[in-house]
C-alpha positions in Angstrom: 23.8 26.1 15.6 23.2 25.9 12.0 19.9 25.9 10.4 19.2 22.5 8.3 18.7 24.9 5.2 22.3 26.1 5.4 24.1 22.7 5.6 26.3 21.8 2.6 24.4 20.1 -0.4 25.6 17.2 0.0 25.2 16.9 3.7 21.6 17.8 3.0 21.7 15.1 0.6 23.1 12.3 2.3 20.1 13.4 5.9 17.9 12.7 3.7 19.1 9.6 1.9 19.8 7.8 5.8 16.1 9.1 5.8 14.6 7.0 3.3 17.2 4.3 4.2 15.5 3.9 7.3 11.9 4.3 5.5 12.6 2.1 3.0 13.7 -0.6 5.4 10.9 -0.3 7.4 9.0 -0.7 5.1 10.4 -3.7 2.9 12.1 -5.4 5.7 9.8 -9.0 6.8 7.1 -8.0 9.3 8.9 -10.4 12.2 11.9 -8.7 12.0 10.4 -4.8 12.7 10.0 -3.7 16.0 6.3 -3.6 17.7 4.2 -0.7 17.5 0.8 -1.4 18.0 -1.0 2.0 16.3 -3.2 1.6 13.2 -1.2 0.7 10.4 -2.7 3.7 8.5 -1.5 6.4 11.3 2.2 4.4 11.0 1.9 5.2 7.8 1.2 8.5 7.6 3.2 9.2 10.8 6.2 8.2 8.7 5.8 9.7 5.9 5.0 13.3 7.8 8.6 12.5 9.7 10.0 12.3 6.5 8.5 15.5 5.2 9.4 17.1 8.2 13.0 16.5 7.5 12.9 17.4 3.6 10.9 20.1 4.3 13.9 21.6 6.9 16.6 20.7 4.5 14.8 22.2 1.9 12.5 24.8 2.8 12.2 26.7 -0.6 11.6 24.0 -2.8 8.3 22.4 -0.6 6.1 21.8 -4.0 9.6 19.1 -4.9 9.5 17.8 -1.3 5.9 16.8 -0.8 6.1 15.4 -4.7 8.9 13.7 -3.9 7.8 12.4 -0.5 4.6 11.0 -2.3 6.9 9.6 -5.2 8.6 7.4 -2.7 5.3 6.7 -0.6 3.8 4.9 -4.1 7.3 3.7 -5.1 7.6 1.6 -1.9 4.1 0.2 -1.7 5.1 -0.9 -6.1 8.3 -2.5 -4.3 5.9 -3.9 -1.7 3.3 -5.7 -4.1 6.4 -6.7 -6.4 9.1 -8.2 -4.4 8.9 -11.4 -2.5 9.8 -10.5 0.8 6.6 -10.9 2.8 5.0 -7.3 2.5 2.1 -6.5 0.4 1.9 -3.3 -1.4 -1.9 -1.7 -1.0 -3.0 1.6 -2.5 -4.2 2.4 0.9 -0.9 2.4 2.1 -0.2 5.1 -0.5 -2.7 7.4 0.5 -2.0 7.0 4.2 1.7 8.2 2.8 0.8 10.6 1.0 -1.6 11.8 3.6 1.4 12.2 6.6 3.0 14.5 3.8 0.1 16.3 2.9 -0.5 17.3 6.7 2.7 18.5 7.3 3.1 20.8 4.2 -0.6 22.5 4.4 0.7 23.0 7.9 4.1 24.9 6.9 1.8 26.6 4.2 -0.7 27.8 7.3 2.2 28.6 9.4 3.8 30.7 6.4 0.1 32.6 6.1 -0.4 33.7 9.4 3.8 34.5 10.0 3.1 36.7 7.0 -0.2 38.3 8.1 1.5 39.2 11.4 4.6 40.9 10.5 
């Protein structure tokens, strides 16, 4: 099996674009026609957003300072969509942080898991 980081450019390109696709319909889409979860909306949030980070950070594993900016990027550019356009959804700075938040766990823990695979070889 291939590794994520090996996949064609523009495969890489068009994982992660279905990626925010999804994101950025779940996020702008009218709150009665998303499915149910009943978490905190903060954790959603940041869940999300680490998923996303996840995936970016597997596609691109050597360029992580450009995939938690850009995962924070589209975390405030979503909630500006939010508080902008008239579908139903209200942008709120908390929801940024929450975003950027999910990302931020996920790439100090790549960072720690980088450290200590280091330290032990």
């Amino acid at each position: 099996m291939t590794a994520p980081s090996r996949l064609p450019l523009a495969v890489k390109f068009l994982i992660l674009l279905v990626c925010l696709g999804v994101l950025a319909w779940l996020s702008l889409a009218p709150t009665d026609e998303l499915p149910k979860v009943n978490l905190w909306d903060k954790f959603e949030h940041a869940c999300a957003y680490a998923v996303l980070t996840v995936v970016a950070s597997l596609l691109f594993p050597h360029r992580l300072v450009r995939v938690v900016a850009g995962c924070m990027a589209f975390g405030i550019f979503i909630e500006v969509l939010q508080a902008t356009m008239g579908f139903g959804r209200d942008g709120d700075w908390h929801d940024a942080v929450a975003n950027a938040s999910g990302a931020a766990v996920i790439v100090g823990s790549i960072l720690l898991h980088r450290r200590f695979r280091r330290a032990s070889a």
